[in-house]
N, C-alpha and C positions, 0 to 999 in steps of 0.2 A: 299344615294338615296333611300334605303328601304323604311325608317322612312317616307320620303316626297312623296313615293308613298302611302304608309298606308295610311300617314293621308288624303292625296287628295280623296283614298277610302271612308274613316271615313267619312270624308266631304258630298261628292254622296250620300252616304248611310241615309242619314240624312233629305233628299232636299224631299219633297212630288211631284210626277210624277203631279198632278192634280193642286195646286194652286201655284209648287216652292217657297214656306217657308220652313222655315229650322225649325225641331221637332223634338224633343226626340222619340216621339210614331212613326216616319216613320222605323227607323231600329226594334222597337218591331213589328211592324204590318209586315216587312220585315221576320223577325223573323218566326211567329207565322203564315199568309198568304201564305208570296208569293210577296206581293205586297207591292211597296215602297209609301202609304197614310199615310195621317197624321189622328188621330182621329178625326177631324172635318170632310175630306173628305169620313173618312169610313163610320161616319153616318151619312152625307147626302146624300151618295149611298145606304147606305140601306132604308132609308127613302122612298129618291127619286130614283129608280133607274131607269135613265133614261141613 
């Protein structure tokens, strides 16, 4: 049951808050941030920030 909670984490951790697509860069922006975006949505909030 660990393992299958882990991975269910792994999983979340991966899903972008803004467009739910699954990306590598969401758990480094998680990481690095704070915040679980994927690099597309990081820069078009900084572009855009709306």
């Amino acid at each position: 049951m660990i393992s299958k909670e882990a991975n269910e984490n792994e999983i979340s951790d991966i899903i972008c808050e803004d467009c739910n697509k699954e990306d590598e860069s969401v758990k480094q922006n998680l990481i690095l941030t704070g915040y679980k975006v994927c690099n597309s949505c990081k820069i078009s909030k900084t572009i855009f920030p709306i």
